[in-house]
MARBA-3410 file (N, C-alpha, C, O; in Angstrom, 1 decimal):
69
-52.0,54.8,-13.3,-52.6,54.0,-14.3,-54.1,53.9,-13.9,-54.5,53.6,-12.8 ~ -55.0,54.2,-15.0,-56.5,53.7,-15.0,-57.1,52.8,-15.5,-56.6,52.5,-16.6 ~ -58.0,52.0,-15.2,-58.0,51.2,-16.2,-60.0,50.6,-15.9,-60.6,50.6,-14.9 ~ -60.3,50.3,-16.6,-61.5,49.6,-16.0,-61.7,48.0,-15.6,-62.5,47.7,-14.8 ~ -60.9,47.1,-16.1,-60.9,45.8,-15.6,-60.5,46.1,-13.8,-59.6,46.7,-13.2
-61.5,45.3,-13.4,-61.6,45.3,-11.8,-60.7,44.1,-11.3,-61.0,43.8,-10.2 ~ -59.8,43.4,-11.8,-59.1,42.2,-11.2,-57.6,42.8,-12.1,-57.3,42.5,-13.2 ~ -56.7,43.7,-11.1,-55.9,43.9,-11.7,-54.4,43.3,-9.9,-54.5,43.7,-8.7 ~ -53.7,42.6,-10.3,-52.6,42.1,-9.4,-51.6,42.8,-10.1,-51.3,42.9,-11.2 ~ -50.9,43.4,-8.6,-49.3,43.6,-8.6,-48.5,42.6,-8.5,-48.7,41.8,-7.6
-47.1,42.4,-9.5,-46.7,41.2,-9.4,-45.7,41.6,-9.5,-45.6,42.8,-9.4 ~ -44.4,40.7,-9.7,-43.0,41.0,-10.3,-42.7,39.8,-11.7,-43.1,38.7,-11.6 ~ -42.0,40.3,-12.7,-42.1,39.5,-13.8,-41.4,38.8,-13.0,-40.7,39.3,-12.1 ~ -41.4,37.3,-13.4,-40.2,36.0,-12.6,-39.9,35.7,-13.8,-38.7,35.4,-13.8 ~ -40.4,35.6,-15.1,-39.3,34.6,-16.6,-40.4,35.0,-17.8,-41.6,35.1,-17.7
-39.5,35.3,-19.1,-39.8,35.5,-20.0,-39.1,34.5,-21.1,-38.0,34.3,-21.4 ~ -40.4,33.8,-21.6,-39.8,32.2,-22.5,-40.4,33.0,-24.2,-41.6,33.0,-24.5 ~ -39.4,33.6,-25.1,-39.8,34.0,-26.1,-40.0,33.1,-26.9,-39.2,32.2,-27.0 ~ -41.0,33.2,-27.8,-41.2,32.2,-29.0,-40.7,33.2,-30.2,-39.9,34.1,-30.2 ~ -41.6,32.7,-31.2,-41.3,32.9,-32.8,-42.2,34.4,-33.0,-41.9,35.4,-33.6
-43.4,34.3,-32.3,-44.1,35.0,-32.3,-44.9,35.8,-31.3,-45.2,37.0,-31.4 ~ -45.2,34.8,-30.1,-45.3,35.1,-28.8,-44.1,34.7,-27.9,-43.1,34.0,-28.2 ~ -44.8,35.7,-26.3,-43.6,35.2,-25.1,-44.7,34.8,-23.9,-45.9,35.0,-23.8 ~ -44.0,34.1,-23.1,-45.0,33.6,-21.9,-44.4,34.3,-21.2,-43.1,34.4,-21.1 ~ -45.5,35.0,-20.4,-44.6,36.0,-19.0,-45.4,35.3,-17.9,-46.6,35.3,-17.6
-43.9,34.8,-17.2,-44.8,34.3,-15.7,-44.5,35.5,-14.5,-43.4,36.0,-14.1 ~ -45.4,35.7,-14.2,-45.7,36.9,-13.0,-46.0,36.0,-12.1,-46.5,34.9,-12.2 ~ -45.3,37.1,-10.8,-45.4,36.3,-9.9,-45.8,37.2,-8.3,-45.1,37.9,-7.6 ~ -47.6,36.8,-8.2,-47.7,37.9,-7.2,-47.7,37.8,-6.2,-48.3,38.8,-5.7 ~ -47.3,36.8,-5.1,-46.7,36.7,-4.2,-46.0,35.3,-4.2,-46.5,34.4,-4.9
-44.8,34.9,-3.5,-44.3,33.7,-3.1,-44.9,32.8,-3.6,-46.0,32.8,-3.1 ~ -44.8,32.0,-4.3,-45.0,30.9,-4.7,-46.7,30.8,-6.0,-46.8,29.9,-6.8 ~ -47.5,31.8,-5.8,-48.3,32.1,-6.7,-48.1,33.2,-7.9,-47.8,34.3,-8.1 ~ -48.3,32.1,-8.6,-47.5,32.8,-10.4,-49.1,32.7,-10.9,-50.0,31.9,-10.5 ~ -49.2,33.9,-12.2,-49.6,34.0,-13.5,-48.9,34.0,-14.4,-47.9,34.6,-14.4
-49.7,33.1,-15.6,-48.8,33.2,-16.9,-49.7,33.8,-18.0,-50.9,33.4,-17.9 ~ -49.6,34.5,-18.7,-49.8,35.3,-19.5,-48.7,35.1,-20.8,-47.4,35.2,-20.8 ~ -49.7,34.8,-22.2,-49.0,34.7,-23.5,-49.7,35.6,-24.5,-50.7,35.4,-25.0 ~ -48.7,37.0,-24.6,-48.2,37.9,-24.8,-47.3,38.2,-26.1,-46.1,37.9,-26.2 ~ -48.1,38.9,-27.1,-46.7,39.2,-28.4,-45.6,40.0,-28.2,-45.7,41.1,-27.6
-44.6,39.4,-28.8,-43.1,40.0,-28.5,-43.3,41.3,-29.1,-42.6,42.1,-28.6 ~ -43.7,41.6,-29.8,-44.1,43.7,-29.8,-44.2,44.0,-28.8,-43.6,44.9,-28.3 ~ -45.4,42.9,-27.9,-45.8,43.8,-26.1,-44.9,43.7,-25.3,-44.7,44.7,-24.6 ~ -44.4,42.9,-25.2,-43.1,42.5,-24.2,-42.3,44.0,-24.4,-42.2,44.9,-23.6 ~ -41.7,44.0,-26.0,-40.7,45.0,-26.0,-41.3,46.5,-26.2,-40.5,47.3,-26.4
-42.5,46.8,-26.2,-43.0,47.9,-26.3,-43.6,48.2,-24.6,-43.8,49.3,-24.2 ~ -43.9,47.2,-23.8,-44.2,47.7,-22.2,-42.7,47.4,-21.6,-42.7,47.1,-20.4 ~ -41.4,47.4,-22.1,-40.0,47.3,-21.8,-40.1,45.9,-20.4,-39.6,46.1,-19.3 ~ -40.8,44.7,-20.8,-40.4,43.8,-19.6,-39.3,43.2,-20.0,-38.8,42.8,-21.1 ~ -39.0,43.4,-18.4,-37.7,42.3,-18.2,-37.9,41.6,-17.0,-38.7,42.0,-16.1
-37.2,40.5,-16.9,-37.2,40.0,-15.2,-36.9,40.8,-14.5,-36.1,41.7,-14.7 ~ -37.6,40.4,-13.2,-37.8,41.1,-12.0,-38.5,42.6,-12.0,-38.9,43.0,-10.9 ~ -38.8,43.1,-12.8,-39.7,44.3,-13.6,-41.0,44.3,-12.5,-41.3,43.2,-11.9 ~ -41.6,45.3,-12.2,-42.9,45.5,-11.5,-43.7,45.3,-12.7,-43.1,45.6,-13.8 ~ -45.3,44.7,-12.6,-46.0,44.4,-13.8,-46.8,44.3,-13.1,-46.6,43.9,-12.0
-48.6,44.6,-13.5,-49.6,44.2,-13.2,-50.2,42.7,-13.9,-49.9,42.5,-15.1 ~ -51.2,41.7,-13.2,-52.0,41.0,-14.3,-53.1,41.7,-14.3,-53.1,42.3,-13.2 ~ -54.0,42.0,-15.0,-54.8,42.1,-15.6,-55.7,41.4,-15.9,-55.5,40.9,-17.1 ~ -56.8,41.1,-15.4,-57.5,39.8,-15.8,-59.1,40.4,-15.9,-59.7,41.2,-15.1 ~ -59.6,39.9,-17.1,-60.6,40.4,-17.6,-61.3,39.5,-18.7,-60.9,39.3,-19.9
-62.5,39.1,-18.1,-63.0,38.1,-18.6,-64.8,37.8,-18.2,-65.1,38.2,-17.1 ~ -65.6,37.1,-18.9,-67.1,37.5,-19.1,-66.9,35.8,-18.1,-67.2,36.0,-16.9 ~ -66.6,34.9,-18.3,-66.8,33.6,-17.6,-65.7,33.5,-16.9,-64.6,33.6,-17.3 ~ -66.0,33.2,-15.4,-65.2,32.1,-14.7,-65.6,30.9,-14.6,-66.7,30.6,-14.1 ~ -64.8,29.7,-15.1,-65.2,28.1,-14.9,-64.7,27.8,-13.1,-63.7,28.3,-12.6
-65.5,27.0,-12.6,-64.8,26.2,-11.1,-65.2,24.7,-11.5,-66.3,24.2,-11.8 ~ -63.8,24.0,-11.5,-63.8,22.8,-11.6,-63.4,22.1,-10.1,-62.9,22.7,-9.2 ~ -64.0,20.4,-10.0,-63.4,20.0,-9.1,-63.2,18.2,-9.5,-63.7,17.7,-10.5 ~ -62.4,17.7,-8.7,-62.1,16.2,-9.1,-63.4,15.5,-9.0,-63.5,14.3,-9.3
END
C-alpha cells in the first residue's frame, strides 16, 4: 500500500456498530488505545471489514486542535 497521508496506524478492527447509513469502526492500535472512524456501509463492505481484521487509520487532516482543562 502507498499512500501519501503521513499519519497512517496499524490497528486491528475491535467493533463495527452499523447504522442506516453509516458504521463506526473502532480500531484499536494498541491495548487499550482505540480510534473511531465513521465510515459508509459501501466502505465497510467494499474494504471486506470484520472484527479482528488488520486495518490501518489513516489520519489526514490541515488542523490539529490541543485543548486543555
Amino acid at each position: 500500500m502507498r499512500i501519501s497521508a503521513r499519519n497512517t496506524l496499524k490497528a486491528k478492527v475491535k467493533k463495527i456498530i452499523p447504522g442506516s447509513v453509516n458504521s463506526e469502526v473502532i480500531l484499536e492500535i494498541s491495548e487499550g488505545i482505540e480510534v473511531t472512524a465513521i465510515i459508509t456501509k459501501d466502505a465497510v463492505q467494499s474494504l471486506n471489514l470484520t472484527e479482528g481484521a488488520d486495518a490501518y487509520a489513516v489520519v489526514k487532516s490541515t488542523d490539529v486542535m490541543v485543548a486543555v482543562d
